[in-house]
NUSE-87029 format. One line per 5 residues: their letters; for each residue z, x, y of N, C-alpha, C, CB. Coordinates in nm, 4 decimals, decimal comma. Each point is the difference from the previous one (the first is absolute). Glycine has a CB too. Example, Ala and Ser with C-alpha at 12.3 -4.5 7.8 and 13.67 -1.06 7.14 Angstrom:
BEGIN
as> 0,7800 1,3190 -0,5690 0,0000 -0,0890 0,1190 0,0000 0,0900 0,1200 0,1246 -0,1892 -0,1173 | -0,1966 0,1542 0,2223 0,0060 0,0820 0,1190 0,0730 -0,0770 0,1090 -0,2145 0,1184 -0,0628
//
This chain:
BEGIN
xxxxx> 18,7509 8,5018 -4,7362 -0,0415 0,1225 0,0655 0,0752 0,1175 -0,0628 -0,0499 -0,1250 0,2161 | -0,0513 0,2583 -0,2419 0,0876 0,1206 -0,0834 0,0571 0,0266 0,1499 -0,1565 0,1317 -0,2518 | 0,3184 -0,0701 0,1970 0,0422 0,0824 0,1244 0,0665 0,1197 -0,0605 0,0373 -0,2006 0,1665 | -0,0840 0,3134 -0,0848 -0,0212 0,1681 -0,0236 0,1107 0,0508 0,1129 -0,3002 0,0185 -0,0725 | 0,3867 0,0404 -0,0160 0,0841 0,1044 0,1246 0,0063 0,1298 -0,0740 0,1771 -0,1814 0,1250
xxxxx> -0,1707 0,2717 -0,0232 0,0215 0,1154 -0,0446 0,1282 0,0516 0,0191 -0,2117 0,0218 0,0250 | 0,2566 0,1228 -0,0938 0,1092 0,0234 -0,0125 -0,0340 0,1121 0,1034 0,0921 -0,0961 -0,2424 | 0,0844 0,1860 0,2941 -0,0173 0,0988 0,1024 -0,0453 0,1490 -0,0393 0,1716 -0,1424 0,1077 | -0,1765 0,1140 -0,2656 -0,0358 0,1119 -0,0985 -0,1780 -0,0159 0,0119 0,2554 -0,0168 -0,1938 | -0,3349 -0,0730 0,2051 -0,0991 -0,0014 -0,0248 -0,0946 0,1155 0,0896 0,0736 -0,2442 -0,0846
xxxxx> -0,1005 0,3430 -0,0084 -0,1028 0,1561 0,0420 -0,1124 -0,0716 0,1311 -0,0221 0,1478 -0,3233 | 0,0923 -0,1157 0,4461 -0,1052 0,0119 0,1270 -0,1477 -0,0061 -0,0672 0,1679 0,1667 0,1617 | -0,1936 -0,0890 -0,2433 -0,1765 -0,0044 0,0054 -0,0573 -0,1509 -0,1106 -0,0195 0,3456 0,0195 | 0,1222 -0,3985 -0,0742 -0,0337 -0,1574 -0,0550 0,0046 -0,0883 0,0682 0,0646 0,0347 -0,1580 | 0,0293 -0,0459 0,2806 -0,0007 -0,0297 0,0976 -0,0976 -0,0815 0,1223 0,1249 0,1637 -0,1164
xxxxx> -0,1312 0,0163 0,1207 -0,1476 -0,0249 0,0505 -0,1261 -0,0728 -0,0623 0,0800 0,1886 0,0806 | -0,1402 -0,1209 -0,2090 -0,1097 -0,0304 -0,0891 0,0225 -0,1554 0,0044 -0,0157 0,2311 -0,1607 | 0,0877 -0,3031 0,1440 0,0352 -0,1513 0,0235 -0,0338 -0,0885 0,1028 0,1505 0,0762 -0,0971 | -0,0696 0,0103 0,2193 -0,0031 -0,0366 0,1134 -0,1952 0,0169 0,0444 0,3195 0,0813 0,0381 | -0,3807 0,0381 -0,0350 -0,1043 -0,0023 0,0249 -0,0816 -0,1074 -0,0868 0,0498 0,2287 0,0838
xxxxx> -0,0073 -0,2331 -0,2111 -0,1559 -0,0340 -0,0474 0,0395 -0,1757 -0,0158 -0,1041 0,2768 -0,1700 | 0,2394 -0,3333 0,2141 0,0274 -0,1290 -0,0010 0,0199 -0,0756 0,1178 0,0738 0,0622 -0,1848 | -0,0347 0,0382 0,3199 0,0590 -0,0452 0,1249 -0,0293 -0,1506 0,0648 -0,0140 0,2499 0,0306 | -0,0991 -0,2880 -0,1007 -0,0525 -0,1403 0,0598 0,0866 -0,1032 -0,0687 -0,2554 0,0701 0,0374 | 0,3317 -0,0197 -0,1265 0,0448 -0,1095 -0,1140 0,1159 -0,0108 0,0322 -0,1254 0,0398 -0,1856
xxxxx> 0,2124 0,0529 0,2360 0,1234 -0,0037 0,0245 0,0757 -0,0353 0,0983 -0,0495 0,1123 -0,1137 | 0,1180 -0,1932 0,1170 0,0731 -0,0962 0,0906 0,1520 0,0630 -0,0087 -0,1643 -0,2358 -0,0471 | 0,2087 0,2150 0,1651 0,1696 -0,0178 -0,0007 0,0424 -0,1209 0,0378 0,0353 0,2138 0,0565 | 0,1052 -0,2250 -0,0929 0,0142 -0,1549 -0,0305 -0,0515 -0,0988 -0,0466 0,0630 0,0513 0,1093 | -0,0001 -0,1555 -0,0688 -0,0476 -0,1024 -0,0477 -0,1461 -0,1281 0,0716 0,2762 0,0788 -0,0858
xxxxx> -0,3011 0,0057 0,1553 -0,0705 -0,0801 0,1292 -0,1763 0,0571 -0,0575 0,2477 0,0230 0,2676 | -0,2775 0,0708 -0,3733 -0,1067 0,0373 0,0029 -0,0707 0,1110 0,1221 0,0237 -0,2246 -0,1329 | 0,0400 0,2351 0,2294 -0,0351 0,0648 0,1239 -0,0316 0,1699 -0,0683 0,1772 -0,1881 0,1986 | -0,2314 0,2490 -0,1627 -0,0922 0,1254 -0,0297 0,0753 0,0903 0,1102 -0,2644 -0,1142 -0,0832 | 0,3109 0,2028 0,0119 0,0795 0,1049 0,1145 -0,0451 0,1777 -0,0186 0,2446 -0,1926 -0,0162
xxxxx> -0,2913 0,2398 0,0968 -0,0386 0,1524 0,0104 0,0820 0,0556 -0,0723 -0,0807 0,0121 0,2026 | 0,0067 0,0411 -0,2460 0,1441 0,0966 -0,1153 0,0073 0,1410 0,0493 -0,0520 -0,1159 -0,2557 | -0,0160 0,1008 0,3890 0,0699 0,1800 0,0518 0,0864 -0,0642 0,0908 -0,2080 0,2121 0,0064 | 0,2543 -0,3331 0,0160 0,1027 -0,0230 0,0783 0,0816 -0,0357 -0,0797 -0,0943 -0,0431 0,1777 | 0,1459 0,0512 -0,3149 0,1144 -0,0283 -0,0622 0,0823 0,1119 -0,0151 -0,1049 -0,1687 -0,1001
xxxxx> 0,2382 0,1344 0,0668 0,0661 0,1182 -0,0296 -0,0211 0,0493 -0,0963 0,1280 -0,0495 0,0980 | -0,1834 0,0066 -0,1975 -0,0262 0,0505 -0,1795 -0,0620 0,1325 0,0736 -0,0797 -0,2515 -0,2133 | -0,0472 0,2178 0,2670 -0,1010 0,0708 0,0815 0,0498 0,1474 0,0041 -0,0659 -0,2130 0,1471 | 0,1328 0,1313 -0,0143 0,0834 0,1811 0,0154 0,1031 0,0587 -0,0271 -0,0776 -0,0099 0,1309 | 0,1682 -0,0817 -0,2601 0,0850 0,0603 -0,1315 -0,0975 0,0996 -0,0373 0,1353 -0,2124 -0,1009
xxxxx> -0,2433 0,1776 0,0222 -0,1072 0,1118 -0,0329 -0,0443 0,0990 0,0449 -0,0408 -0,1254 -0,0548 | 0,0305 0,0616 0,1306 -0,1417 0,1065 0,1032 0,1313 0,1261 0,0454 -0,2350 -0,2503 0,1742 | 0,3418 0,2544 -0,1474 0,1442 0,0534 0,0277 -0,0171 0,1156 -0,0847 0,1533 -0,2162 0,0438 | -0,1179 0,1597 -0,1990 0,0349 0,0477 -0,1296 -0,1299 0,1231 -0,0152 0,1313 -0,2638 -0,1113 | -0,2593 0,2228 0,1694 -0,1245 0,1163 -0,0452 0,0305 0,1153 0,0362 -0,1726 -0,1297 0,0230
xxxxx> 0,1062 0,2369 -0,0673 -0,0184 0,1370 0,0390 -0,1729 -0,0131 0,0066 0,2476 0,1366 -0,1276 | -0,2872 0,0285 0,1857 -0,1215 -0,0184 -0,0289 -0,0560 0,0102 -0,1350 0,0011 0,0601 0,2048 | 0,1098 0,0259 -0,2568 -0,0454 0,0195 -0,1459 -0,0246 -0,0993 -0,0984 0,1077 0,1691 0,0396 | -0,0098 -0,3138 -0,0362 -0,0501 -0,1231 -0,0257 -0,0586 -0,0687 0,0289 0,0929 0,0187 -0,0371 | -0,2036 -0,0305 0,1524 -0,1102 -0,0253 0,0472 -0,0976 0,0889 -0,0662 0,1024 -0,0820 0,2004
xxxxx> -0,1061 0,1791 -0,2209 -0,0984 0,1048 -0,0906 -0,0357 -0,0796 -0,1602 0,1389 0,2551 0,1279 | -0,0275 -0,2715 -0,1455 0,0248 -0,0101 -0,1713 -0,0426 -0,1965 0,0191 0,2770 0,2572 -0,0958 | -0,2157 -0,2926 0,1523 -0,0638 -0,2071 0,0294 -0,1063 0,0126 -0,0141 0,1128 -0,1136 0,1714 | -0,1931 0,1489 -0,0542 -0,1516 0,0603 0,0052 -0,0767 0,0033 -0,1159 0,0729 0,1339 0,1575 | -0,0616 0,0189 -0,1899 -0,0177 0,0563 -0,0848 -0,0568 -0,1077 -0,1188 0,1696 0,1821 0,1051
xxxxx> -0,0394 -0,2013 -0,1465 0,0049 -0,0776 -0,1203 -0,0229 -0,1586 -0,0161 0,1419 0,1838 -0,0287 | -0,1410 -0,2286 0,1408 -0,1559 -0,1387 0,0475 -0,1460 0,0675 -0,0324 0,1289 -0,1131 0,2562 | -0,0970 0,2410 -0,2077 -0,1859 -0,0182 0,0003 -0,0450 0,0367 -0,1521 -0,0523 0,0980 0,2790 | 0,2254 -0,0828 -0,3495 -0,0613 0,0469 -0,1668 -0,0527 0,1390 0,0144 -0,0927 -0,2438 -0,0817 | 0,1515 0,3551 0,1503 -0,0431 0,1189 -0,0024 0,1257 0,0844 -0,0565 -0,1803 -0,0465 0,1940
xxxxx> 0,1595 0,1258 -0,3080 0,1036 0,1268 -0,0195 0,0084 0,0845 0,0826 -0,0247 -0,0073 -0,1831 | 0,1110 0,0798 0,2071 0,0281 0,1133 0,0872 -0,0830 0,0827 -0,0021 0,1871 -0,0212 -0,0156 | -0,2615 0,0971 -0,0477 -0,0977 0,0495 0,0073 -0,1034 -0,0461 0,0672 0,0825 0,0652 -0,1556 | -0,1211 -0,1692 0,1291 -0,1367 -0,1073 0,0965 0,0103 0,0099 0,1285 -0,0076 -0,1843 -0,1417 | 0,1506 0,1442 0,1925 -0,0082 0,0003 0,0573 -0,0071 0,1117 0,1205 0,0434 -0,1754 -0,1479
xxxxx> 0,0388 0,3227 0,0588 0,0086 0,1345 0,0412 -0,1908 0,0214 0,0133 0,2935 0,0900 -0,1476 | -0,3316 -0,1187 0,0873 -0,1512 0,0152 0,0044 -0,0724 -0,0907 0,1328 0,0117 0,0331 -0,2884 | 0,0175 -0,1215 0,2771 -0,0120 -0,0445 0,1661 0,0431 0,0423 0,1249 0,0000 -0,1409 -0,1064 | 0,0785 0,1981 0,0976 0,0324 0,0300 0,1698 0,0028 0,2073 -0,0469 0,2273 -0,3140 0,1301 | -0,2201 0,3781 -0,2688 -0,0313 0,1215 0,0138 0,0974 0,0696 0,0008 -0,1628 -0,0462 0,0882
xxxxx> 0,2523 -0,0307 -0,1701 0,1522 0,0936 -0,0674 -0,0107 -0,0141 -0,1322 0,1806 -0,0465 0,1721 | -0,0105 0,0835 -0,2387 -0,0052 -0,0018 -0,1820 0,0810 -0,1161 -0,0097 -0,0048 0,2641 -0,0929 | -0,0079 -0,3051 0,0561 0,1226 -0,0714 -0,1453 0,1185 0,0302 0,0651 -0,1115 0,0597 -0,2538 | 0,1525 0,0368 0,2587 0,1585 0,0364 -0,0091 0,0246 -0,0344 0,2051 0,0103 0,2644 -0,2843 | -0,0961 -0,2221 0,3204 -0,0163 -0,0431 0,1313 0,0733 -0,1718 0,0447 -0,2423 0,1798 -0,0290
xxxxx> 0,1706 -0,2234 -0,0423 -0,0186 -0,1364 0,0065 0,1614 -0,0337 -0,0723 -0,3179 -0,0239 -0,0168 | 0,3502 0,0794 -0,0926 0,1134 -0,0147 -0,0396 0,0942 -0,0008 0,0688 -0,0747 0,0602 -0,1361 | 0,0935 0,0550 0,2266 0,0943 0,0786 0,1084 -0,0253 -0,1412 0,1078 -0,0461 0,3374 -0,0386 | -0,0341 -0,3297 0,1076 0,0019 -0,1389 0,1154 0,0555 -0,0983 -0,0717 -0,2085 0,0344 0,1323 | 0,1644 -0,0760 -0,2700 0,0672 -0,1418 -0,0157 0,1696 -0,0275 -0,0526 -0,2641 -0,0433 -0,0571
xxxxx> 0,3082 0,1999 0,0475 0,1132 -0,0527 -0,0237 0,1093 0,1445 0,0927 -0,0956 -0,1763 -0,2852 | 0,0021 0,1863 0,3931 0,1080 -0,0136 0,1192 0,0419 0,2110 -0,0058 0,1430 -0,3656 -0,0595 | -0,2404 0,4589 -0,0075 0,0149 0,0548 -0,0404 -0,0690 0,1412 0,1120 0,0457 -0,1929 -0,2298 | -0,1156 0,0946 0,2972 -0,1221 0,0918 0,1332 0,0058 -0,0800 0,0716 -0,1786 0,1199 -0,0885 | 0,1463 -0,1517 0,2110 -0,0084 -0,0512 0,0930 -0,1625 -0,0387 0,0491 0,2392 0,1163 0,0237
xxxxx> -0,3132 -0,1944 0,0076 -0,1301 0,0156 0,0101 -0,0303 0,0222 0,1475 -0,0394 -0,1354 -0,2075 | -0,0754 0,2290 0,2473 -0,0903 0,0561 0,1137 0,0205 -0,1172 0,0666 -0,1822 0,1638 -0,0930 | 0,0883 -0,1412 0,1791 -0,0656 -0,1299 0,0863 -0,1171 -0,0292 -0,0295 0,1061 0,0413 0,1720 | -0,1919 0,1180 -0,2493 -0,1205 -0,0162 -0,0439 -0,0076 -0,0941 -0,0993 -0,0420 0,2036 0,0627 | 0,1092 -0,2155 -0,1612 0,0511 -0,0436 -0,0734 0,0160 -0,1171 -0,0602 0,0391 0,1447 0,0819
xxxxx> 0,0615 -0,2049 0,0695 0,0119 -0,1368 0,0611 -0,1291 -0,0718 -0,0173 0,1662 0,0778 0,1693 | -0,2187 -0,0098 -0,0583 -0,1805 -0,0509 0,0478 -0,0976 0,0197 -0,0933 0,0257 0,0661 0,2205 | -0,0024 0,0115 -0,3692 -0,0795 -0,0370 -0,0943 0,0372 -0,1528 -0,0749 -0,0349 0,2695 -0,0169 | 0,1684 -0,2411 -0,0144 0,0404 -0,1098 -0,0296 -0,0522 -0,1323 0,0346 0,1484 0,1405 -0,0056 | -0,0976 -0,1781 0,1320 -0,0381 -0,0361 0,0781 -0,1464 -0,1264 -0,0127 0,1437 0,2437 0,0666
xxxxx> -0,2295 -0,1159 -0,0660 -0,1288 0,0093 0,0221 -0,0610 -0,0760 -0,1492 0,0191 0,2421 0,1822 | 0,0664 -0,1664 -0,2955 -0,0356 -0,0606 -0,1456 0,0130 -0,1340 -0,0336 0,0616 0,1899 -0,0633 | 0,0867 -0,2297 0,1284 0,0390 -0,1574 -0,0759 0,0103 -0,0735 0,1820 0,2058 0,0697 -0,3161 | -0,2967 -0,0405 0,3713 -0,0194 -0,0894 0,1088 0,1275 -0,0828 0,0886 -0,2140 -0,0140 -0,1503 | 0,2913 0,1713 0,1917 0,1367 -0,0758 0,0294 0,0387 0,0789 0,1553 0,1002 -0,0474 -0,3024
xxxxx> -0,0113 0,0427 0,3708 0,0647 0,0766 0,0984 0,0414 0,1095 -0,0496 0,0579 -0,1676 0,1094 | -0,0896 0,3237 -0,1080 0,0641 0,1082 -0,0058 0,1321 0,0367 -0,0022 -0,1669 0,0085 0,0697 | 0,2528 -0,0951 0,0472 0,0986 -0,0187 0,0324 0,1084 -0,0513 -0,1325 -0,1351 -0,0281 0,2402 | 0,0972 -0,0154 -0,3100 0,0878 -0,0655 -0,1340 0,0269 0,1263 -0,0792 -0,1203 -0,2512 -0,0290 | 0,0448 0,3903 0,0405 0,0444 0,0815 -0,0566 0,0936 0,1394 0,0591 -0,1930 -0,1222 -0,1149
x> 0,2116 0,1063 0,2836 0,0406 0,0701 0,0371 0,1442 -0,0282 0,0220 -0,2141 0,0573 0,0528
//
């Protein structure tokens, strides 16, 4: 059997991308048993560590959109998008709820 650990360095949004697109596969311990991974602590080591602005930029850059694209989706610039993702503006609520609304998530992750 391969066995995969991660380190405490490993970037929250690989994390995730793993966790989502493998979660059925992954076991703790040795017993095979299948454990929620929003009830682990890795979980909310991460989820801790986010801002909204790194939820912008995770996003974002899953769906394979440049800053611009995505400024073009919800009806800002580039530099906009820049500023939210690295903590530089703060985002609306409107904002939020475009967000939101785009990558099919709780609003709340950006406020």
């Amino acid at each position: 059997m391969l066995r995969v650990e991660f380190r405490k360095t490993t970037p929250p949004r690989i994390l995730r991308d793993v966790f989502r697109k493998y979660s059925r596969y992954i076991v703790q311990g040795d017993d095979n048993e299948l454990v929620d991974w929003k009830k682990t602590g890795l979980h909310k080591e991460t989820a801790a560590e986010l801002t909204p602005g790194d939820y912008v930029r995770n996003l974002r850059q899953a769906a394979g959109w440049s800053m611009r694209e995505l400024g073009e989706k919800i009806g800002v610039t580039a530099q906009r998008i820049y500023d939210y993702e690295n903590g530089n503006r703060g985002l609306s609520k409107e904002i939020a709820k475009l967000l939101g609304k785009l990558f099919n998530i709780s609003p709340a992750v950006f406020i």
